[in-house]
C-alpha positions as a Python dict, from the first residue, in 0.01 Angstrom:
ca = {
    (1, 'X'): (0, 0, 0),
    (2, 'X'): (241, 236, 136),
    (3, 'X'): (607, 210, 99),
    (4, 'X'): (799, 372, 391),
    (5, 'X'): (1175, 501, 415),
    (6, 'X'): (1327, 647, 702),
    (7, 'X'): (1675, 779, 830),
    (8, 'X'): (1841, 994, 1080),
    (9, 'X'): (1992, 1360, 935),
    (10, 'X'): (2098, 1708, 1142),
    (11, 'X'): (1985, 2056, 1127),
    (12, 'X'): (2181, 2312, 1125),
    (13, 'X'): (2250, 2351, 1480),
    (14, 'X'): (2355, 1998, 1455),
    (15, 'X'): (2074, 1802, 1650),
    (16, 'X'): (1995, 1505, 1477),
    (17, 'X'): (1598, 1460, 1376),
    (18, 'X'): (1438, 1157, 1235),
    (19, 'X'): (1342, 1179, 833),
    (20, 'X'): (1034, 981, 694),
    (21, 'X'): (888, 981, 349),
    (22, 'X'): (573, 767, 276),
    (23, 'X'): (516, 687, -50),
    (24, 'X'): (126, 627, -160),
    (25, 'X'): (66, 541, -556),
    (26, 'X'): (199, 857, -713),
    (27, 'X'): (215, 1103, -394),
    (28, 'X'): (512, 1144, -159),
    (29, 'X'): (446, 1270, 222),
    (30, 'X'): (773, 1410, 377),
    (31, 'X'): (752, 1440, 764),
    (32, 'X'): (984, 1478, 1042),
    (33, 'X'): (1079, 1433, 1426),
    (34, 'X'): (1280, 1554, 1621),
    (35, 'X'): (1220, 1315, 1957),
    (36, 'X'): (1117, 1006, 2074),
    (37, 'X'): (785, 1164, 2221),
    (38, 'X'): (767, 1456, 1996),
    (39, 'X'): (436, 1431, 1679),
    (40, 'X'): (558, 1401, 1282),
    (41, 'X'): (541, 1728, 1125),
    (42, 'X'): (580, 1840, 762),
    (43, 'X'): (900, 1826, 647),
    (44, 'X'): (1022, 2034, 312),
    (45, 'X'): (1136, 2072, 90),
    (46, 'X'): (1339, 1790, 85),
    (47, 'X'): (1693, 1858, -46),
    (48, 'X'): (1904, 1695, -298),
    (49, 'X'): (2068, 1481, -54),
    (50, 'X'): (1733, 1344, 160),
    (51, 'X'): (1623, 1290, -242),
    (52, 'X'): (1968, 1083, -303),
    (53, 'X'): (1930, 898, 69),
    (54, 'X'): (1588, 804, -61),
    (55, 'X'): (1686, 674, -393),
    (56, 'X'): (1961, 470, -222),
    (57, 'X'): (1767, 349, 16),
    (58, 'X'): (1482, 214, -257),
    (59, 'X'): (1763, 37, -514),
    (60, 'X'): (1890, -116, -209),
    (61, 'X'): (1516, -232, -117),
    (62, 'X'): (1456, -394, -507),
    (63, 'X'): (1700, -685, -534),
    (64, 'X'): (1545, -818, -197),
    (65, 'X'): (1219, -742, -358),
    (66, 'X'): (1100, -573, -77),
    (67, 'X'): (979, -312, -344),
    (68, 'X'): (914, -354, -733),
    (69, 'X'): (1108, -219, -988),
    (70, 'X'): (786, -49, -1094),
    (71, 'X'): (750, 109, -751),
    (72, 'X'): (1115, 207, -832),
    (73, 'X'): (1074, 372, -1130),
    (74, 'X'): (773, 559, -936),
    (75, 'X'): (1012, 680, -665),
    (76, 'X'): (1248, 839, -960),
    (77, 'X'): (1019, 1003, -1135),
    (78, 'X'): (854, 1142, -816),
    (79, 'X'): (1225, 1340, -790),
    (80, 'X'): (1217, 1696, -932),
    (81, 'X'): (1431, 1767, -1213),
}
C-alpha cells in the first residue's frame, strides 16, 4: 500500500509548487507540480527541509494510526545521512 504526503513549498522565484512523496515498501518517489492542470514531474533531490516536512508530517500521522510505527521507522531510515 502506498503511503502519500504532500505540501505546498516555493522556488526560488517565489511561486509556490505542490510537493508529493509516495512511499512504496522501501522506495520513495518525489514528484512535483506546479499548477492545478499542469502533470507531476520528478522532483530532486529533496532538501533537508522537504526531508524534515516529511518526517513531521509522518510522526504527526502515527498517534492517529493513520501509519505504523513500523512504516515510521521506514520513512527515517529512507532519509540520507
Amino acid at each position: 500500500m502506498t503511503t502519500e504526503f504532500g505540501w505546498w513549498a516555493r522556488d526560488e522565484n517565489s511561486r509556490r509548487f505542490q510537493v508529493r512523496a509516495q512511499i512504496f515498501g522501501d522506495n520513495i518517489t518525489w514528484t512535483r507540480k506546479q499548477g492545478h492542470h499542469q502533470c507531476w514531474q520528478p522532483y530532486g533531490p529533496p532538501t533537508e527541509e522537504d526531508w524534515d516536512i516529511l518526517l513531521t508530517e509522518a510522526e504527526k500521522r502515527v498517534p492517529r494510526r493513520l501509519i505504523s510505527p513500523a512504516q515510521f521507522a521506514t520513512i527515517k531510515r529512507l532519509r540520507p545521512q
